[in-house]
N, C-alpha and C positions, 0 to 999 in steps of 0.2 A: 489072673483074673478069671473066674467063674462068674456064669449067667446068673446062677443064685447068691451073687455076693451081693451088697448092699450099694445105693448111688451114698455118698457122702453131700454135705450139703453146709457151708457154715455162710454169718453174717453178722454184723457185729448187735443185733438184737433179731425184733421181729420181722425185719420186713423181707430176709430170706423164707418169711414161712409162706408167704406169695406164691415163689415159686414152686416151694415143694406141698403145696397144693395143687398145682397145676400140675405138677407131676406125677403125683396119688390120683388124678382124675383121667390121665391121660395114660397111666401104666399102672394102673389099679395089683397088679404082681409084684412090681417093684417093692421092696422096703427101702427105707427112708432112714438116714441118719443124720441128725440135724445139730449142729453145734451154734449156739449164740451165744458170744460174746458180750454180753450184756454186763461184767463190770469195766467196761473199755468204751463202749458205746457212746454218742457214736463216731464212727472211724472219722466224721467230715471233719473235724479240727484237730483230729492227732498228725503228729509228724510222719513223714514219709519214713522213717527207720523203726516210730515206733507199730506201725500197722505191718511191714513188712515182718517185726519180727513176731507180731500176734497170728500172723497168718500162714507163717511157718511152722509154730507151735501146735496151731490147730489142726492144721494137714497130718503132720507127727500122729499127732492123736486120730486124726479119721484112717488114717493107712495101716494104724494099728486094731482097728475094727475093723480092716482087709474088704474096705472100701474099692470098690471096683472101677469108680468115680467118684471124683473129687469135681462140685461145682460150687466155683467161687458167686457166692449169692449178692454181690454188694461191689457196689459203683467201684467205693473208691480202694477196694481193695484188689478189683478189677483192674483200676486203671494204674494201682502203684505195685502191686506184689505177684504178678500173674507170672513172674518169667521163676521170680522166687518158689513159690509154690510147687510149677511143675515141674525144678530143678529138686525140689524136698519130694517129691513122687517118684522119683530115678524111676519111671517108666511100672509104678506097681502098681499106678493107678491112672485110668485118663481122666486130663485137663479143664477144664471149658472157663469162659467167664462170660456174663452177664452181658459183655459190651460188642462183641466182634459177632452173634447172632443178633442183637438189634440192628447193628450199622448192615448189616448184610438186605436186613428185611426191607428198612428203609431205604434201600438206595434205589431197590424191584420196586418199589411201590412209586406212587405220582407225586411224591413232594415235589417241592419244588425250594422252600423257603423252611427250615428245619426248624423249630425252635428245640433246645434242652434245658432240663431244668435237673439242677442235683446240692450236693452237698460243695462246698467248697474244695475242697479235695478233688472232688471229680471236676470241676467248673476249671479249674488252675489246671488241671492237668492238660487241656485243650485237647484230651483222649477222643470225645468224638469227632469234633472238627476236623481233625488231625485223619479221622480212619474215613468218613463220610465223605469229605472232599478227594481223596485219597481214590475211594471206587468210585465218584462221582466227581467229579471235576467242577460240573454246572451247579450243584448244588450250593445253596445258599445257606448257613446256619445263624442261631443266634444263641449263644448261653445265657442262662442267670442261674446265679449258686441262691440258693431256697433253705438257708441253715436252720430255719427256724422251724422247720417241716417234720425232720424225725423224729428230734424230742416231743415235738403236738401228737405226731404219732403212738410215738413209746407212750406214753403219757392216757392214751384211750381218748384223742380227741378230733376226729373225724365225725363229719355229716353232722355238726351241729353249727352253732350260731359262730362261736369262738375258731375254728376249722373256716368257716366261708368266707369271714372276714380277713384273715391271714394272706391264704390261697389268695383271694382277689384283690389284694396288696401287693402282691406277688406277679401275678398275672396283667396286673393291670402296668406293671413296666414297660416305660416304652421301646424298651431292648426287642420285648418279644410282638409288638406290635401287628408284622407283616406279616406271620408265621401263617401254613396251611396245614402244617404238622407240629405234634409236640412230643418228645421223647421222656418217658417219665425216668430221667436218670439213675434213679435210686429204687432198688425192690420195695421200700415204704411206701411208695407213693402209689400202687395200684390202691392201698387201702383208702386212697382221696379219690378214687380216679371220678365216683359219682358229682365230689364237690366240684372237679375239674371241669368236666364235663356240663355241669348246670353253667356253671359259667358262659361257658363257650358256647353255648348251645346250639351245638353241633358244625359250627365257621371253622374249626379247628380238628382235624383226625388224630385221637390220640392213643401213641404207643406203647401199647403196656408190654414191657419187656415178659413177666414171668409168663405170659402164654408164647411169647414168642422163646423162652427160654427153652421152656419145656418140649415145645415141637421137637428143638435144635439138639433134644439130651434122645431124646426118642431115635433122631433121623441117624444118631450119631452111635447111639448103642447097636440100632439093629443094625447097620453098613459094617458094625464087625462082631456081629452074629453073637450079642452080650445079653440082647432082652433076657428076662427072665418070661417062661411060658406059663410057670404053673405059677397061683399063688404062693407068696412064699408063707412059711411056715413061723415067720417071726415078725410081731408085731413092728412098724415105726420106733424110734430109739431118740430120744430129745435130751441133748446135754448143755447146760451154759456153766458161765464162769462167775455167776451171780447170783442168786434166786430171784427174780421178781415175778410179782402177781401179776402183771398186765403181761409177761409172755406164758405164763402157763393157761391165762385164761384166752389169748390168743390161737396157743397151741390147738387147746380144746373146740374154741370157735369153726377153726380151719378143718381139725379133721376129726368132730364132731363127735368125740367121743373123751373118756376120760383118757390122762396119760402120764406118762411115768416122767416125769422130769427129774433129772440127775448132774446135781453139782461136779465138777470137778476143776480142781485147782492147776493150771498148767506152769 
C-alpha cells in the first residue's frame, strides 16, 4: 500500500456516491475509485450468498486497481459480506464498512432511543441492534426496513411531491414513534435526508452515515500514515456493471464536473 494509491469504493448503485463525496470534500488528494453495481441493484432483496458473491467479485476487481482501501459503501453488503471481502483483500488492502463507524458515533452521542431505518437485508440482519446495544447496553433501538426507498432513489426521485409522501408513510410507523435519533441505514438515504428532516422538523437528530463515514476513512488513513499529501495526478475512476443514466448523471451532480463512466462485466 502506497499513500498515492487510490481509496476503492463500491455499492450496489448510487448511493455509495454519498460517501465518496464526502470524501472528495474531506481529502480533496485523495483519488476515488468507485464501482456500482447497478445491474444487481438493489442488494435489499437479493440472497445472502448472492451479495456475498457480488462483493467478492467486486473487491477482485478494486485490488486489481491496487486500491489501498477498500470501503464497503452499502448497508446490506456491510452487514452480510464484510468478513468475506476482507478475507478476498488477504491484507493488500484495508477494510472499513459503512456500519461499525456509525454505531461507534452514535453510542458518544445523547441518544437515548435509536430509531434505523434501511433495506430489508439490513433490517433482518439486526446488525445494528446487535452492535449499538452491544457498546451501549442502555440504549433503546427501533428498526423499520424502507424497501421502497432506493428504487425512488435510483429512479431520481427525491424532494418532491411523490418522495414526501412515501418517506412520511414510512416515518409515520408507529415502530419509530419514540425515537430522538434516526440512523439513515443505507448510503441512499442522505440523498432524502432534506425530505426527512422537513418531516421531523428538527424532534428527531438524524445520522447521516457518509460524513460520519468519511471522518472514520480520514482518521484511519492517517493513524497509518496512508494520506495522500500532494494532489494526486489522476483524475476519480467510476465503474458499474450496467450503464444507467441516473448514475452518470449522479456521478456528475456529486463531483461536479463531467466523468468517464466505464462498463465492466464481472
Amino acid at each position: 500500500m502506497k499513500k498515492t494509491n487510490p481509496i476503492g469504493i463500491f455499492d450496489s448503485g448510487i448511493g455509495g456516491l454519498t460517501v465518496g463525496h464526502q470524501l472528495s470534500k474531506l481529502m480533496p488528494n485523495e483519488q476515488i475509485v468507485y464501482f456500482g453495481d447497478t445491474k444487481h441493484l438493489p442488494y435489499g432483496d437479493k440472497s445472502e450468498e448472492a451479495i456475498k458473491s457480488y462483493s467478492k467479485k467486486i473487491t477482485k476487481f478494486l485490488i486489481e486497481q491496487e486500491c489501498k482501501m477498500i470501503v464497503i459503501a452499502c448497508n446490506t453488503a456491510s452487514a452480510l459480506a464484510f468478513n468475506e471481502v476482507k478475507e478476498s483483500c488477504n491484507k493488500l488492502a484495508i477494510t472499513l464498512n459503512v456500519i461499525d463507524p456509525v454505531v461507534a458515533y452514535t453510542c458518544k452521542s445523547e441518544a437515548k432511543i435509536v430509531g434505523v431505518i434501511g433495506t430489508k437485508n439490513t433490517i433482518t440482519s439486526n446488525v445494528y441492534d446487535l452492535k449499538l446495544r452491544k457498546l451501549n447496553p442502555k440504549l433503546k433501538t427501533a428498526s423499520l426496513a424502507t424497501p421502497l426507498l432506493v428504487p425512488m432513489i435510483e429512479e431520481g426521485f427525491y424532494e418532491d411531491k411523490i418522495s414526501s409522501s412515501i418517506i412520511a408513510n414510512y416515518l409515520e410507523n408507529k415502530q419509530l414513534k419514540d425515537i430522538d435519533h434516526l440512523i439513515l441505514g443505507c448510503t441512499h438515504y442522505p440523498l432524502i435526508e432534506d425530505d426527512i428532516n422537513k418531516f421531523y422538523k428538527t424532534r428527531v437528530t438524524i445520522i447521516n452515515s457518509a460524513k460520519i463515514v468519511a471522518k472514520f476513512v480520514e482518521k484511519t488513513l492517517s493513524d497509518r500514515n496512508l494520506l495522500a499529501r500532494d494532489p494526486s495526478t489522476k483524475s476519480h475512476s467510476f465503474f458499474v456493471s450496467d450503464y444507467t443514466k441516473s448514475f452518470e448523471q449522479s456521478a456528475q451532480h456529486f463531483f461536479g464536473a463531467r466523468i468517464n463512466l466505464t462498463k465492466i462485466v464481472l
